[in-house]
C-alpha positions in Angstrom: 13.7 10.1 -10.8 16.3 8.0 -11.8 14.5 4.6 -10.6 11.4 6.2 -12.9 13.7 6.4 -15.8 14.9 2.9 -15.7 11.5 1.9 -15.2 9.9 3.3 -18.4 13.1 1.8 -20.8 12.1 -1.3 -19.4 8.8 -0.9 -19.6 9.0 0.6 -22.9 10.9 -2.4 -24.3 8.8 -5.4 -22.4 5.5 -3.5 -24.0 7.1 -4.3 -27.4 8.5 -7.7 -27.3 5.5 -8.8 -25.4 2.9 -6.6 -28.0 0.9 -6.4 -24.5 0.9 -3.0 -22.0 0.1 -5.0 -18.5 1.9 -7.9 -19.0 5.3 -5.0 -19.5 4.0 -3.6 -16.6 4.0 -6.7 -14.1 7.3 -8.2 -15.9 8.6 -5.2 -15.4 7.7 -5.0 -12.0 9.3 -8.4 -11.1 12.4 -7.4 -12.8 12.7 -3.9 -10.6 12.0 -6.3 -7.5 15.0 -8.5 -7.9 17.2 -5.9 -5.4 14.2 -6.8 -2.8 13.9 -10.7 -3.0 18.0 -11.0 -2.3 17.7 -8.4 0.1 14.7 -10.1 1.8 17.0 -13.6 1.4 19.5 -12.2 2.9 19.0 -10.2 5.5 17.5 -13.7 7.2 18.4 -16.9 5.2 16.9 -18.6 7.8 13.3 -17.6 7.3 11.2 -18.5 4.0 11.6 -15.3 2.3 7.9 -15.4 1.9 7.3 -15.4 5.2 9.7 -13.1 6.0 8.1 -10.3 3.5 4.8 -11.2 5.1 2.7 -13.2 2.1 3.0 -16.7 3.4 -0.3 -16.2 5.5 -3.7 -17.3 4.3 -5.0 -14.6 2.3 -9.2 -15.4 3.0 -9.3 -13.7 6.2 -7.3 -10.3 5.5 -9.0 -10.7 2.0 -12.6 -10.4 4.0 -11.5 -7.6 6.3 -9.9 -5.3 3.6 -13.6 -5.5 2.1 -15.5 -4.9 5.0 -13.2 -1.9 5.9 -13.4 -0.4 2.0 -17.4 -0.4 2.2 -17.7 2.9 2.9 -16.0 4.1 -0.1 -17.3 1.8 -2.4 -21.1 2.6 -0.8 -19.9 6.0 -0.8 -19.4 6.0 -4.6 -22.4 4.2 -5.6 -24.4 6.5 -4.0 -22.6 10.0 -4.4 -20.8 9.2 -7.8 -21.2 7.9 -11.4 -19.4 5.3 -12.8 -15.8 6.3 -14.3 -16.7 5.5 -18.3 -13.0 6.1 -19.3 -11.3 3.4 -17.0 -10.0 -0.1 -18.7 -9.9 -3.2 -18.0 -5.9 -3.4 -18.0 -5.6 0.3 -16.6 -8.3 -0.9 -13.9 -5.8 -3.8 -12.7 -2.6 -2.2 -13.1 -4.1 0.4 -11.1 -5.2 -1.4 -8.8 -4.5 -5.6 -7.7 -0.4 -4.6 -9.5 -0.1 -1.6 -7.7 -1.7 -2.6 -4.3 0.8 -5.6 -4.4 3.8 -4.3 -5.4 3.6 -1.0 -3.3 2.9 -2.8 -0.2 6.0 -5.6 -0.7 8.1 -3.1 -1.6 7.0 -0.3 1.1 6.2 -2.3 3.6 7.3 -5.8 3.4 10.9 -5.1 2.6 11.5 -1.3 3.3 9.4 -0.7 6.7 9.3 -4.3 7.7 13.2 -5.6 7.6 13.9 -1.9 9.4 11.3 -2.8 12.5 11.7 -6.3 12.9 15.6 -6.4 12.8 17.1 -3.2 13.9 16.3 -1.3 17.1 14.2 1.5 15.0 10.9 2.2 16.6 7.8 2.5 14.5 8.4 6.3 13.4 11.9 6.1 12.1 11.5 2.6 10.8 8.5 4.2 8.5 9.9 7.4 7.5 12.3 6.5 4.7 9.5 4.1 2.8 6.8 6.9 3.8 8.5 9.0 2.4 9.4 7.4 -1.2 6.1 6.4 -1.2 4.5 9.5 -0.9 7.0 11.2 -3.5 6.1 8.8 -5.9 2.5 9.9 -6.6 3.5 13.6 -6.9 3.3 13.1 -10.8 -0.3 14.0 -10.4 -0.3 17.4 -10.5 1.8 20.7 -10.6 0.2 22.8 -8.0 2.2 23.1 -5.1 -0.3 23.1 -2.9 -2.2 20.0 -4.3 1.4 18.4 -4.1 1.5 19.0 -0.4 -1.7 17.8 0.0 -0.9 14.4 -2.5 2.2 14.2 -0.3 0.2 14.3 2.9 -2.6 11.9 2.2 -0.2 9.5 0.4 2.1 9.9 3.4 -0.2 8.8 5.9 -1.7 6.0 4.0 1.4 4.7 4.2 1.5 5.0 8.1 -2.0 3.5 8.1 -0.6 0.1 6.0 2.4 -0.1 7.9 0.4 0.1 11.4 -1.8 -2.5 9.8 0.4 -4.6 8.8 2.3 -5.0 12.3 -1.0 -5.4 14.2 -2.2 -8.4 12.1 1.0 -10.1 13.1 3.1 -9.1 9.8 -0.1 -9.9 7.5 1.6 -8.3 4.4 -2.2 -9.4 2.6 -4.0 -6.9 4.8 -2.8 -3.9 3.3 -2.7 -5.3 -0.3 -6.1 -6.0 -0.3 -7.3 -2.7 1.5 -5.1 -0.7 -0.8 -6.0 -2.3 -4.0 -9.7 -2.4 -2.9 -9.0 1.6 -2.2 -7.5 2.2 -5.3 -10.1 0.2 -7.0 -13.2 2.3 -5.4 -10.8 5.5 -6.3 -10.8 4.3 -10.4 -14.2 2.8 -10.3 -16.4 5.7 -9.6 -15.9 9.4 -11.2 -14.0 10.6 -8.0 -10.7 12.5 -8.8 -8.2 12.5 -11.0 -5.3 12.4 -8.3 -4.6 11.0 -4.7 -5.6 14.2 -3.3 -9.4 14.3 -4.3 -12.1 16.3 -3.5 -14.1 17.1 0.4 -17.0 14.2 0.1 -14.1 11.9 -1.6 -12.0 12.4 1.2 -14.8 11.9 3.7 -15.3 8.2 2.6 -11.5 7.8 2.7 -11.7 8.8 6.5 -14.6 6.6 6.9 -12.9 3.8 5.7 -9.4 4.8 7.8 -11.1 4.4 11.0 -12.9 1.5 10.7 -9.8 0.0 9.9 -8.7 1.4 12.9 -11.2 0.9 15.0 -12.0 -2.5 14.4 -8.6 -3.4 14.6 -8.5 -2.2 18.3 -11.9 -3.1 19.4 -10.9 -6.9 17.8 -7.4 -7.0 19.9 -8.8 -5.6 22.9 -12.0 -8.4 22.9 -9.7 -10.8 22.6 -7.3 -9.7 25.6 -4.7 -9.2 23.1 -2.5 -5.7 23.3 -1.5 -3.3 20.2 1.7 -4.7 19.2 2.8 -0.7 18.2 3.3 1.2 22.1 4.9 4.0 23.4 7.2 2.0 23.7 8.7 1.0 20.7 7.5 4.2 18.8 11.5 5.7 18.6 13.5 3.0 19.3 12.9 -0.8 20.5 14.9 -4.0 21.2 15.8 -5.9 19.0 
């Protein structure tokens, strides 16, 4: 709450000195992230701190993948759901290429990735803190308590899904930007829900799109005699 709060007085005074709501937004975004970047720094001075948050890979290939996973929801929506008339241009990438970026450097380039790669946190613990703050951060979207568990829950374990990703494409921090913004972007594109929650045939192209991910991510590491870098293990605890 308090973070929020800080937030929107920044926010609030960017959107007037620059007369211009996204360009607040993403300054304001950098500004919040200056904690992270010296953090990142130095936690390992000796790595680029690019590659050390996981963006220094080419982002074609994870680009091409996050696509081919988010067909089903986009296919989905074409299909099963109209075109959202309300959404805007600036709301449609704030809500989507901003957010999917700076959720996923945060959440899992600096929170869930400096815990796994340099302490001896397993996968579990190592996500639970980010998971968490993640998840409580979309709980704005509604008052029900039962909606909120189920926000909490979904957002939760897309954040389990992203992290997971992003280890087993060899800390490809672009990987889960892309599929989340491309998720988010299917999610404001068509007339699905309002919230993170959604509705039974919403959800079901979610899934859809989950497992492929997951799927092809095994089937592509087992082809090519290469094994999944998250184990038994290392799911508590894990050297260092």
């Amino acid at each position: 709450m308090v973070l929020k709060e800080y937030f929107s007085q920044i926010k609030e005074y960017l959107d007037g000195l620059t007369r211009n709501g996204l360009s607040g937004y993403i300054i304001t975004y950098l500004i919040i992230g200056i904690p992270l970047y010296i953090g990142a720094y130095s936690i390992n001075p000796k790595i680029n701190i690019l590659r050390n948050l996981g963006v220094s890979h080419n982002p074609t290939k994870p680009f091409m993948l996050a696509l081919l996973f988010a067909l089903p929801m986009f296919l989905g929506g074409l299909v099963f759901f109209g075109f959202n008339r309300e959404v805007s241009i600036p709301g449609l990438i704030a809500g989507t290429i901003v957010i999917g970026f700076v959720e996923e450097l945060f959440f899992r380039g600096f929170l869930f990735g400096q815990l796994f790669k340099y302490t001896r946190l397993g996968f579990i613990p190592s996500i639970i803190i980010g998971a968490v703050i993640f998840a409580m951060g979309h709980l704005y979207q509604s008052q029900d308590v039962l909606e909120l568990i189920g926000i909490f829950s979904i957002t939760f374990m897309g954040a389990i899904l992203f992290a997971w990703l992003y280890v087993e494409w060899n800390y490809n921090l672009w990987l889960p930007i892309f599929l989340h913004s491309l998720m988010n972007l299917a999610w404001h594109l068509f007339e699905m829900d309002e919230t993170a929650l959604g509705g039974m045939l919403p959800n079901v192209f979610r899934g859809l799109t989950i497992a492929l991910a997951i799927v092809f991510t095994i089937v592509y590491k087992k082809r090519r005699n290469k094994g999944l870098m998250i184990t038994k293990g290392n799911l508590m605890t894990k050297a260092v």
